[in-house]
C-alpha positions as CSV (number, residue, x, y, z in Angstrom):
1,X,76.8,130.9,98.9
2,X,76.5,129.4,95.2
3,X,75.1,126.3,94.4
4,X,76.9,123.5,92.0
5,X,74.9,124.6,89.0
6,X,76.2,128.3,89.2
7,X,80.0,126.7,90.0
8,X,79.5,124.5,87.2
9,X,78.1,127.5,84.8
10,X,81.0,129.3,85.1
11,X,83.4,126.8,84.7
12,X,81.7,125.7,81.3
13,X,81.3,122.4,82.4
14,X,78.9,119.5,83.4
15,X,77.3,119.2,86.9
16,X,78.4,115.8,86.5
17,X,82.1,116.4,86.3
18,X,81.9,118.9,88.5
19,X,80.3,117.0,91.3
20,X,82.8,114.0,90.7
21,X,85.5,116.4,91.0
22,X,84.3,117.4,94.5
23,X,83.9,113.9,95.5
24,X,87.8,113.1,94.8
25,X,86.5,110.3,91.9
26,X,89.6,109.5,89.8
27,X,87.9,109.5,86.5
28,X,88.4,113.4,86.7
29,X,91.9,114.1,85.4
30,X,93.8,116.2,87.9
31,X,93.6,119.5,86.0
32,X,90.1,119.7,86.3
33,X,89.8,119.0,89.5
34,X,92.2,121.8,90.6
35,X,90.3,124.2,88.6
36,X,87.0,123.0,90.0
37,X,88.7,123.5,93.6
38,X,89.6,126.7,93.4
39,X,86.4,127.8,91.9
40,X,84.6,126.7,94.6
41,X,86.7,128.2,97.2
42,X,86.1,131.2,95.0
43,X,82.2,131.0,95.5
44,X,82.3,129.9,98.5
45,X,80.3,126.2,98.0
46,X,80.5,124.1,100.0
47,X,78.6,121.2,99.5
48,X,75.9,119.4,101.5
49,X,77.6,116.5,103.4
50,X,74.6,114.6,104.6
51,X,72.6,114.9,101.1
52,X,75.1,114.1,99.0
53,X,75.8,110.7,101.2
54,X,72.4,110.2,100.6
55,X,72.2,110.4,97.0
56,X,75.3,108.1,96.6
57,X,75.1,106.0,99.3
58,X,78.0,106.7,100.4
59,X,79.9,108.3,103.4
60,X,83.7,109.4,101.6
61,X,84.5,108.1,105.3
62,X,86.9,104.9,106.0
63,X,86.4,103.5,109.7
64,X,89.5,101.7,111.4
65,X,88.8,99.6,114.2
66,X,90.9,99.9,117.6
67,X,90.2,98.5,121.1
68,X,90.7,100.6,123.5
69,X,93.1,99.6,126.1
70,X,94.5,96.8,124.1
71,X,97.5,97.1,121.3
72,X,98.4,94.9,118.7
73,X,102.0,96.5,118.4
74,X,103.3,98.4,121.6
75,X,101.9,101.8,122.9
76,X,98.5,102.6,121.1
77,X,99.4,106.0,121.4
78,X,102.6,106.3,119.3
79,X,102.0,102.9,117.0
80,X,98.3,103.5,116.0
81,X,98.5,107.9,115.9
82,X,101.6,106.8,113.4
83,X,99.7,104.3,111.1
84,X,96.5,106.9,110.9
85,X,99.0,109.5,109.8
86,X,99.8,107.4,106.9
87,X,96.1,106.2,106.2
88,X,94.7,109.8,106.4
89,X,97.9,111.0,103.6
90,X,95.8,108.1,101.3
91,X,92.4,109.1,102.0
92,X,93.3,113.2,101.7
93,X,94.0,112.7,98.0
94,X,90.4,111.2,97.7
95,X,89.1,113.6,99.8
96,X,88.0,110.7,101.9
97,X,88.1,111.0,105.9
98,X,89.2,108.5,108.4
99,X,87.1,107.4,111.2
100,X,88.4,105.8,114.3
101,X,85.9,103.2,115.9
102,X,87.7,102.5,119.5
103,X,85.8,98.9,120.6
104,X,86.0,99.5,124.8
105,X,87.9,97.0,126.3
106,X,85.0,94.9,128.2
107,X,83.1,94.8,124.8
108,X,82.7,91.9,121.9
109,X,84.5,93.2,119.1
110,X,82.4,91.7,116.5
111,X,79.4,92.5,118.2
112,X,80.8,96.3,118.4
113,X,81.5,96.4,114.7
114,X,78.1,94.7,114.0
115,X,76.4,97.8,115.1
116,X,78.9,99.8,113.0
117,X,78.3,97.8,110.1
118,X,74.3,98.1,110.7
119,X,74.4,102.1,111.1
120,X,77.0,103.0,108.1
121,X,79.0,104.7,109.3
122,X,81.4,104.5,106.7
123,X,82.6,102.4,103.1
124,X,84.9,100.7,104.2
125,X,86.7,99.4,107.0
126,X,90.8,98.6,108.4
127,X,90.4,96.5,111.9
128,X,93.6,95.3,113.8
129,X,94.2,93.0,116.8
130,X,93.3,89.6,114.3
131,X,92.4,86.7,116.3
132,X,93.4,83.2,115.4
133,X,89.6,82.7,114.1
134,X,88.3,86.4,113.9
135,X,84.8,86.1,113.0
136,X,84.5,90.1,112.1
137,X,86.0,88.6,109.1
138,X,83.4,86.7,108.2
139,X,80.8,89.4,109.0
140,X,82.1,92.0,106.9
141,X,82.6,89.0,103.8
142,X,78.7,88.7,104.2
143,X,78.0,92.1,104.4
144,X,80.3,92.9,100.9
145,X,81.6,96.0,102.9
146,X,85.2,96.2,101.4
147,X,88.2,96.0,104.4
148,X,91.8,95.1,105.3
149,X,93.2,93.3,107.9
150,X,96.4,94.7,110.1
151,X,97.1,91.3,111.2
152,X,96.6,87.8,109.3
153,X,93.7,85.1,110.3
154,X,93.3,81.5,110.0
155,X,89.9,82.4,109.3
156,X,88.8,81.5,105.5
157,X,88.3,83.8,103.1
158,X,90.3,86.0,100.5
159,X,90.7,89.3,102.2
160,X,93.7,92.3,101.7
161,X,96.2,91.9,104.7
162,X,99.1,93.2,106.0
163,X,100.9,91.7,109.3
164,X,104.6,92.2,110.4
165,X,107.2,90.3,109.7
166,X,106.8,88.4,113.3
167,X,107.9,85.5,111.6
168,X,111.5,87.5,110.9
169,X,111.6,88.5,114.0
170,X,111.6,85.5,115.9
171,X,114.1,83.9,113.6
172,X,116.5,86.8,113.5
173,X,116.4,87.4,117.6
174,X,117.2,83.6,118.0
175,X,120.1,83.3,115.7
176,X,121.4,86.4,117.1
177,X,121.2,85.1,120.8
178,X,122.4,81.5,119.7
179,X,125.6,83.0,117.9
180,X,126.5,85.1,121.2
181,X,126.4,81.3,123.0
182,X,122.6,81.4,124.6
183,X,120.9,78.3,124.1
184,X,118.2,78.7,126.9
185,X,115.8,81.6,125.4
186,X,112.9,82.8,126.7
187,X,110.3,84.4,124.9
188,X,107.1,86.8,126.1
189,X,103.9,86.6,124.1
190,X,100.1,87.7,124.7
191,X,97.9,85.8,127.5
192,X,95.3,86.0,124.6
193,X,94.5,84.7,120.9
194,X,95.3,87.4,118.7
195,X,96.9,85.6,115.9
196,X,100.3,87.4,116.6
197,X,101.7,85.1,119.3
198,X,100.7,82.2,117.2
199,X,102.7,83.4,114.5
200,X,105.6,84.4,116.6
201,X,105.7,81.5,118.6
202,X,105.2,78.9,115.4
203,X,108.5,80.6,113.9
204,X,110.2,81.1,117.5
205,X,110.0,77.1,117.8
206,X,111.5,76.7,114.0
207,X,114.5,79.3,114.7
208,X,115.2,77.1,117.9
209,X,114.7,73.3,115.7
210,X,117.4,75.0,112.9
211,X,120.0,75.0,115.6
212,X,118.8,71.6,116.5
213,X,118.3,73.4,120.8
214,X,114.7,71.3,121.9
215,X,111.9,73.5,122.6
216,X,110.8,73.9,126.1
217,X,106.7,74.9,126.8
218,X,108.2,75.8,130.0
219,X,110.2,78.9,128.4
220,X,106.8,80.6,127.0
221,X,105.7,83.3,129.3
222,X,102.4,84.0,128.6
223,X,101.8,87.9,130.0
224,X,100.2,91.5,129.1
225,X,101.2,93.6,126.6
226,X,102.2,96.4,129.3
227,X,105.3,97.5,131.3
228,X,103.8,95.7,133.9
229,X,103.4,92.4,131.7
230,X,107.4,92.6,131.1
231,X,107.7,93.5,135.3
232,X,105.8,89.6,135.5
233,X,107.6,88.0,132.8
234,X,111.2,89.0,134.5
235,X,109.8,87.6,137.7
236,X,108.4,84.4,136.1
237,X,111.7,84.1,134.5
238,X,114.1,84.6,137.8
239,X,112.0,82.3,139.7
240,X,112.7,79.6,137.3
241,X,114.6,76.5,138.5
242,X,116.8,77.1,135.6
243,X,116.3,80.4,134.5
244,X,116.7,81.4,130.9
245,X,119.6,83.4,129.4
246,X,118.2,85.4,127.0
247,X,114.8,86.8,126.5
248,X,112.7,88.1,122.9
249,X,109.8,90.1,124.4
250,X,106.9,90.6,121.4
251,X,105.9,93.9,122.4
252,X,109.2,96.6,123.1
253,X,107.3,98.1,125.8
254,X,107.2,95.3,128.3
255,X,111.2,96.3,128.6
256,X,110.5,98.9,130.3
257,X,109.1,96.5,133.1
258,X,111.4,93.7,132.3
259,X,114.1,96.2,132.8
260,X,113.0,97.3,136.4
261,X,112.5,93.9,137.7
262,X,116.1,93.0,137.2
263,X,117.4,95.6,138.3
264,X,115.6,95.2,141.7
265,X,117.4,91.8,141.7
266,X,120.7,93.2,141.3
267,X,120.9,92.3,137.6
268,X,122.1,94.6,134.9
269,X,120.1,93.5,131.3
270,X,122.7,92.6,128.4
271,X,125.2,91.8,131.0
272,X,123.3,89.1,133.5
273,X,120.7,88.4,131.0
274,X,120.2,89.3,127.1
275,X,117.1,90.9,125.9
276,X,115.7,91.5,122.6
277,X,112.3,93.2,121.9
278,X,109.7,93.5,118.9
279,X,109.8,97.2,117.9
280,X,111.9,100.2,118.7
281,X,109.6,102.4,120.9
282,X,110.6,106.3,121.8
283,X,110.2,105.3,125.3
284,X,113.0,102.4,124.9
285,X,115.4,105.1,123.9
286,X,115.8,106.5,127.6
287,X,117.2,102.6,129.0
288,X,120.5,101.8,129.4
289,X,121.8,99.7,128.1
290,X,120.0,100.5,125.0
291,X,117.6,98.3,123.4
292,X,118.1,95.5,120.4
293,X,115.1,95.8,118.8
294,X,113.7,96.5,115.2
295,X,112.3,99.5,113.5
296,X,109.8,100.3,111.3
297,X,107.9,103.4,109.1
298,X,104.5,103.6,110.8
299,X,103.7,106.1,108.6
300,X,104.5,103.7,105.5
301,X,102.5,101.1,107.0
302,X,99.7,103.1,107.2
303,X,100.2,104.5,103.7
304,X,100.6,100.7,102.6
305,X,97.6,99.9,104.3
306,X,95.2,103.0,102.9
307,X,96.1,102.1,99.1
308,X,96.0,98.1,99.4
309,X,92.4,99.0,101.2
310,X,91.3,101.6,98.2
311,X,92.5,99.1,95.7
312,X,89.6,96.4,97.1
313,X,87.6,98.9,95.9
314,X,85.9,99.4,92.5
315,X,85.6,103.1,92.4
316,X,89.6,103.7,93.1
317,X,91.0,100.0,91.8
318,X,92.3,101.7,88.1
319,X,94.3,103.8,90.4
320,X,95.6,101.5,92.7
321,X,95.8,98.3,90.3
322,X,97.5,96.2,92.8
323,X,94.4,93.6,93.7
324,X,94.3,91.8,96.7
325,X,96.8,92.4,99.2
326,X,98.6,89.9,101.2
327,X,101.8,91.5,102.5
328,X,104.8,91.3,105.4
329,X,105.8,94.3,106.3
330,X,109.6,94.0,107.1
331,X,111.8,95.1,109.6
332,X,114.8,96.6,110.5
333,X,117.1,95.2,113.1
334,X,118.7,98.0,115.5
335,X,121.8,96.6,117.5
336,X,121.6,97.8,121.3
337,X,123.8,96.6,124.2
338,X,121.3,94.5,125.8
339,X,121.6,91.6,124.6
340,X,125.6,90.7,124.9
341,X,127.2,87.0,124.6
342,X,127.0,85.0,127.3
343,X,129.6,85.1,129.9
344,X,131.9,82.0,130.3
């Protein structure tokens, strides 16, 4: 096995360049690098991982921060494997890896990332599931350890986010509903105090003042993010006194549930009782009726989400120039049959 000064002997070139090369630096123009590549592979170098992050002081390693068991979009397994496709197709042209730090359920998130932060594991750092006041925020601002946020905060502080449009959402589902006649919607949001149902529920109350219908605390079902939250909330709903409508779940899988409560009560969804959820899932392809819902490009997202987090950072900002990132992520409605006007 050849060492860099050999590799960089026969390529007539500094150690310098060609260690920067190796390192996926973008001050080494892309001809170069290919040719310091393929020499390499040639030689059969490969270089020392664990002494090279010690001479930089570095890890060419991003982390992204999950909680296990809990899901900020719908089934962890198809949303977050689809947003660390797109992260990784970043981080490969940099020849940076991604991490994945799952936080188990019964743990404090910001004391789990604490001890990440503390044992550097990595440069830099995408965490999800934002709470209302998310103080791992405000430990990784004082640590200076650049990040992005999957999810916007009402905790201070000029951080690179991206969130979906939950806002458009809720406005689009309840014009939707209130054209096809339903004035008494329901909506599901989380039992907890990620920031999401905050936001949905702020712009679910505005879509309802626009079309001047009063909103009712009583129409807020608070439940899991699960099949069985959506079982509860279809309960909840068909006990009420005067039941609701229509229905805008925040998480798609929850129809799943929702769908199998009615029809234990002899209803049919779309025809007894209209239903709109968050995100098209490939599990809500199998119901019938089919789902309104809205899509979205995990993938994208996650490429969106690995350049806005490499542009926070000084060695790769002159190739992603675009600063601090505060972005919606929009989304596209998909009409279903489940949410039909109202009979009468």
């Amino acid at each position: 096995m050849k060492g860099i000064r050999q590799l960089a002997d026969q390529l007539n070139i500094s150690i310098g360049t060609v260690s920067r090369a190796l390192n996926g630096r973008p001050d080494v123009n892309e001809e170069t690098r290919k040719r310091v590549l393929e020499a390499a592979a040639e030689l059969g170098y490969v270089p020392n991982q664990s002494g090279r992050s010690l001479r930089q002081g570095t890890t060419n390693a991003i982390g992204f921060m999950v909680e296990s068991g809990f899901d900020t979009a719908g089934n962890p397994d198809n949303f977050f494997l689809g947003v660390f496709d797109g992260v990784q197709t970043v981080l490969s042209r940099h020849h940076l890896d991604l991490v994945v730090l799952p936080c188990a359920t019964d743990e404090d998130p910001t004391q789990y990332l604490r001890r990440m932060v503390a044992r550097r594991l990595v440069d830099a750092l995408i965490i999800s599931a934002t709470r209302r006041k998310d103080e791992r925020i405000e430990l990784l601002n004082k640590a200076r350890i650049p990040f992005i946020a999957l999810g916007r905060s009402a905790t201070p502080g000029d951080h690179p986010w991206i969130d979906l449009d939950f806002e458009g959402v809720a406005h689009r589902a309840v014009d939707r509903l209130v054209a096809r006649g339903h004035r008494r919607v329901a909506v599901c949001v989380p039992s907890n105090d990620i920031n999401l149902g905050f936001v949905f529920l702020d712009a679910y109350r505005a879509a309802l003042g626009r079309h001047g219908i009063p909103f009712e605390p009583g129409l807020v079902i608070r439940v899991a993010s699960s099949e069985q939250g959506g079982y509860q909330a279809a309960h909840e709903l068909l006990t009420m006194a005067e039941p609701a409508t229509a229905v805008v779940l925040i998480y798609e899988l929850m129809a799943i549930g929702f769908y199998r409560r009615l029809n234990e009560a002899g209803l049919s969804p779309g025809r007894d009782i209209a239903v709109i959820a968050f995100r098209e899932s490939p599990l809500s392809r199998f119901l019938s009726p089919p789902l309104t819902c809205f899509r979205m490009s995990l993938r994208d997202l996650g490429i969106a989400l690995g350049e806005s987090l490499l542009a926070s950072m000084p060695a790769y900002a002159e190739v992603y120039p675009q600063g601090i990132v505060h972005r919606v992520w929009p989304m596209e409605l998909i009409e279903g049959g489940s949410d039909q006007a109202i009979s009468g």
